[in-house]
N, C-alpha and C positions, 0 to 999 in steps of 0.2 A: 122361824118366828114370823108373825104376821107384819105386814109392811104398816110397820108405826112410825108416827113422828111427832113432835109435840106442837102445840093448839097454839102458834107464833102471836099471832092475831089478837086472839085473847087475851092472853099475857099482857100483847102491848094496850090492852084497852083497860082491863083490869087493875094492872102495877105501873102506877104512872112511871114511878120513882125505883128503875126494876133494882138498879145496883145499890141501892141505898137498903132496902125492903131484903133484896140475898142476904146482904152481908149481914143485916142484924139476927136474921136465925141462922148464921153460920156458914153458908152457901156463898163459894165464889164465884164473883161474877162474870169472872172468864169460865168457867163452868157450866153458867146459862148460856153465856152467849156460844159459845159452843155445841151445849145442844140446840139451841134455837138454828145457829147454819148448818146442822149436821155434821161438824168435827169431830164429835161425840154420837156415836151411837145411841140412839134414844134407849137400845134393849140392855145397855151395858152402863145403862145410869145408875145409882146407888137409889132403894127406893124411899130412902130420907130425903131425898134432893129434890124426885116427884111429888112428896106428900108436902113438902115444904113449898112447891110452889104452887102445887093447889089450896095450900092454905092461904099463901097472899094473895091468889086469883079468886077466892073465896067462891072456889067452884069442885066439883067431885074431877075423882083421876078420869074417868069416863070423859068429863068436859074437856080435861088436859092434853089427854091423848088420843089424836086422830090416828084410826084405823083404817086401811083399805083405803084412801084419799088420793090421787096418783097424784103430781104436782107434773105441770109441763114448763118448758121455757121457751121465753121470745129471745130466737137465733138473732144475732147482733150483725153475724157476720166478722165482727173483731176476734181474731184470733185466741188469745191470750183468755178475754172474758167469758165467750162461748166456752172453753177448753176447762179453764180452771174455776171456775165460779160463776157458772151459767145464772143467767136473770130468768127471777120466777116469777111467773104469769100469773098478775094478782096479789106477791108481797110485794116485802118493801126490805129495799137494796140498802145498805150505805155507805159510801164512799169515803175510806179516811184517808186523809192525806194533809202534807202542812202546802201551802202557797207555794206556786210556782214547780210543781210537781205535774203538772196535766192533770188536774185532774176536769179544768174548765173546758176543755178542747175534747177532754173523752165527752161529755155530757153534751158539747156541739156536735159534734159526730152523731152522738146516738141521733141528736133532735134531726139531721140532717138525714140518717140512715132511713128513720121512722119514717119520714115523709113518703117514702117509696112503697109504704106498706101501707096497712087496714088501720094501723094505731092514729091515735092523734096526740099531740103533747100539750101540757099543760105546765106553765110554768108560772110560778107564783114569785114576786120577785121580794128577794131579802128587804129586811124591816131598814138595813143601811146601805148608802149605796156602794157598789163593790165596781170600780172603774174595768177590774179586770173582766168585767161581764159584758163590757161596748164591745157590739158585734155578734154578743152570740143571744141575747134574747129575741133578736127578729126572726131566727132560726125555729121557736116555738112556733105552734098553729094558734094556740089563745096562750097571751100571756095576761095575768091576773096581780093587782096591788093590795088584796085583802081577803080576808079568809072566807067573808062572807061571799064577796064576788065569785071565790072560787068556788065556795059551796053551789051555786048558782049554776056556774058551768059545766061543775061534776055532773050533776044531778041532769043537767039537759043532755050529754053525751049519749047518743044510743046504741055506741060502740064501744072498742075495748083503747081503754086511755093511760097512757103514761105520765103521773103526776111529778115533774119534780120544786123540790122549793129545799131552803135552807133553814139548818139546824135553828135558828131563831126563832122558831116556829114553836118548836121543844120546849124550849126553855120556858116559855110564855104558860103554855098548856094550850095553847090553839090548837095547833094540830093535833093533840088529842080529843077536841071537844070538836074537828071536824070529822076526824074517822069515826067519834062516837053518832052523831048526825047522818052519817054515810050508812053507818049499818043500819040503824034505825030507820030509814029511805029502802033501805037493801038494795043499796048500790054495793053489786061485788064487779063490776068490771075494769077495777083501777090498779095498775101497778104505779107502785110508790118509788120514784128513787131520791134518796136524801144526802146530801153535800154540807160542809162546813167551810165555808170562804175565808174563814179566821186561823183555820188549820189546827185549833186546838183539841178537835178531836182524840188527833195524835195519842195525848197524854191520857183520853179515858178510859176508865171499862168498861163500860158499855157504852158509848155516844149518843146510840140512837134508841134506845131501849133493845129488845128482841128486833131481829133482820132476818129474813131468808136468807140474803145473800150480801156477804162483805165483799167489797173490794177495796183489798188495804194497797194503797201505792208503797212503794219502795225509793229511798232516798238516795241507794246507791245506782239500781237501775236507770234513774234521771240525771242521776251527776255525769252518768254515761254514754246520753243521750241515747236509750237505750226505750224507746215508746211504743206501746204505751205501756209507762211503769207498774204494769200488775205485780204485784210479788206473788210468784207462785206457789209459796206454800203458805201464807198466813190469810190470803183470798178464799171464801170456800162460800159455799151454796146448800140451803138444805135438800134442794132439789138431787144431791149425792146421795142421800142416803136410801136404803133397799133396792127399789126395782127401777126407779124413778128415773134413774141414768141407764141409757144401751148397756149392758155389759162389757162390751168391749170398750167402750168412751170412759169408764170405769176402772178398768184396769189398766189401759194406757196412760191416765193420769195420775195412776198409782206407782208405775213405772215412772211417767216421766218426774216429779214430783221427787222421789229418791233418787234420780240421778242427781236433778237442780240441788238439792239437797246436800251431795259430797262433792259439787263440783263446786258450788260456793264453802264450803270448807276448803278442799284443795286451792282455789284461789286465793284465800284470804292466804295462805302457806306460799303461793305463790308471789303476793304482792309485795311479801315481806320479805322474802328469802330470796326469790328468783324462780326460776324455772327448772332449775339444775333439783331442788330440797323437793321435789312432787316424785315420788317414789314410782321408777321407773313400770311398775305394774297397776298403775293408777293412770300414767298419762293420756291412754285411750281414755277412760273415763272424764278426764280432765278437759277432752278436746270433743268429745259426742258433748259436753254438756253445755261447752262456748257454743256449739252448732245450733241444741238445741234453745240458749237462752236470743240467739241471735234470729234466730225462726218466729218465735214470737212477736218481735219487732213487727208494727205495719203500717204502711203511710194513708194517712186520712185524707179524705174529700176536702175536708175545712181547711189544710191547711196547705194542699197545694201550692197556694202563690207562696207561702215563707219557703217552703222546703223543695219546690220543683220536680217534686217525685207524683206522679201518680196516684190519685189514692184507690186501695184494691181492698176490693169485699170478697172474704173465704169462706165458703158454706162450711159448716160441721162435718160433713162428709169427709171431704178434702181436707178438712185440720188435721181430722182421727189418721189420714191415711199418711200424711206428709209425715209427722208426727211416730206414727208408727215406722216409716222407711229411715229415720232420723236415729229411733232405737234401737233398733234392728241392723245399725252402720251400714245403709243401702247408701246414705247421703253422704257417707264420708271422705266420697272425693270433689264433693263441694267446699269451699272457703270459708270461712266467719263473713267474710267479707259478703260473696255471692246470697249471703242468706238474710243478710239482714234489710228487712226493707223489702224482701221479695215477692210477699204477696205469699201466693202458695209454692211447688216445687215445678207445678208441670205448668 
């Protein structure tokens, strides 16, 4: 089949209101939002679900469906988000998680990572103030207190810019009445990533409207101290689907993805019962999967002075390859311990 995926963009410009708008002609919203990140194969969509959203985008399946469109991603260097729900070059990401989960110290990171690169950031800051944001908005290169300023700044940018601002933005309709302004300029140089500082996200179905890329945190992986808390399977990217991902970065995540998968079952069966109730032909699996969730772990630049670790940047390379030695039980006479927090293996 040809490398399709669906018209994200669109959607979000077209259906303000996308989960409101699914559910009245029957379409659930975890449904869009799944094919909008690629969780859902766009070829294996029902083609009521297609004709139903081209009718609320009040556009033809042609306009719906990009053909042949490659999507690339901007490399984080963060383990975890490169790995399982890479950021795409030009959407718009969105970060769910409730307070106190990192999700503020990921989005410092990134603004601190970027700085090293060609990007610039752009931060627009929430309509109320959010104490837990002292310290990390001077991390931005322009930070902006209104939609019009920002439109301002987007539009003077001659490079390629990373906007992020909070979900209050939504709510209002601004920020759709600024990306409607953006395109109409045809500014496409801007990736979007969107945060909710009230954590209410959490509970919705769609938070952000259409996303390329989620990143859902996890509440048991932070209880654990266990960062940065991407959950590894409910995270995803539409930059997955067809050709878009290396094939081997593809199937590794398919892999590693099932192990995480029965290792957090077998855990929970663990935490309850013991060690002894993990059925003796599962506990390799039970112990590559502690290895692998503990690989994931990596210490940030930002947070240095609290945590005293170093903070290590892992190219994509080196993820796929540690990653792959981790499945393969090359790494299994390394510790939980040795792994976590260690950057890469070599």
């Amino acid at each position: 089949m040809d490398d399709i995926r669906l018209n994200v963009a669109l959607l979000r410009r077209k259906v303000p209101n996308l989960t409101t708008a699914a559910k009245s002609i029957g379409i659930r919203p975890a449904t869009v939002s799944n094919l909008c990140t690629g969780k859902i194969d766009l070829g294996k969509a029902e083609v009521r679900t297609l004709v139903g959203l081209a009718t609320l985008a009040n556009c033809s399946l042609d306009e719906l469906i990009l053909r042949g469109e490659k999507l690339n991603m901007i490399e984080t260097k963060i383990k975890t988000l490169d790995f399982f729900a890479p950021l795409v070059k030009g959407g718009t990401t969105g970060l769910v998680a409730r307070p106190g989960m990192g999700q503020v110290v990921i989005l410092a990171e990134l603004m601190h990572r970027f700085k090293k690169s060609d990007l610039t950031t752009v931060l627009l800051l929430p309509k109320i103030n959010h104490p837990e944001l002292e310290g990390t908005t001077e991390l931005a290169d322009i930070v902006t207190s209104s939609i019009d300023e920002t439109f301002t700044t987007l539009t003077s940018q001659s490079g390629d810019v990373v906007f992020i601002t909070d979900k209050s933005y939504i709510v209002t309709g601004e920020l759709l009445e600024l990306q409607e302004k953006l395109v109409a300029e045809r500014v496409q140089n801007i990736t979007t990533i969107l945060v909710d500082l009230s954590g209410e996200v959490v509970d919705e179905d769609m938070p952000y409207g259409p996303l390329e890329t989620l990143w859902h945190l996890d509440a048991d992986l932070a209880i654990r101290q266990q960062f940065p808390a991407l959950h590894p399977i409910y995270s995803t990217s539409s930059i997955l689907e067809g050709t878009d991902l290396n094939q081997r970065h593809f199937n590794l995540r398919q892999r590693a993805q099932k192990l995480l998968r029965r290792y957090r079952e077998l855990r929970s069966v663990m935490t309850v019962h013991g060690m002894e109730k993990i059925p003796a032909g599962e506990l390799g699996t039970y112990q590559r999967g502690e290895r692998l969730e503990a690989y994931f772990t990596q210490p940030f630049f930002v947070a240095e002075d609290f945590t005293g670790q170093q903070g290590k940047a892992v190219p994509m390379s080196q993820t796929l390859q540690d990653v792959e030695s981790i499945l393969d039980g090359k790494a299994d006479q390394l510790s939980v311990d040795e792994l976590k927090y260690c950057g890469s293996l070599v």
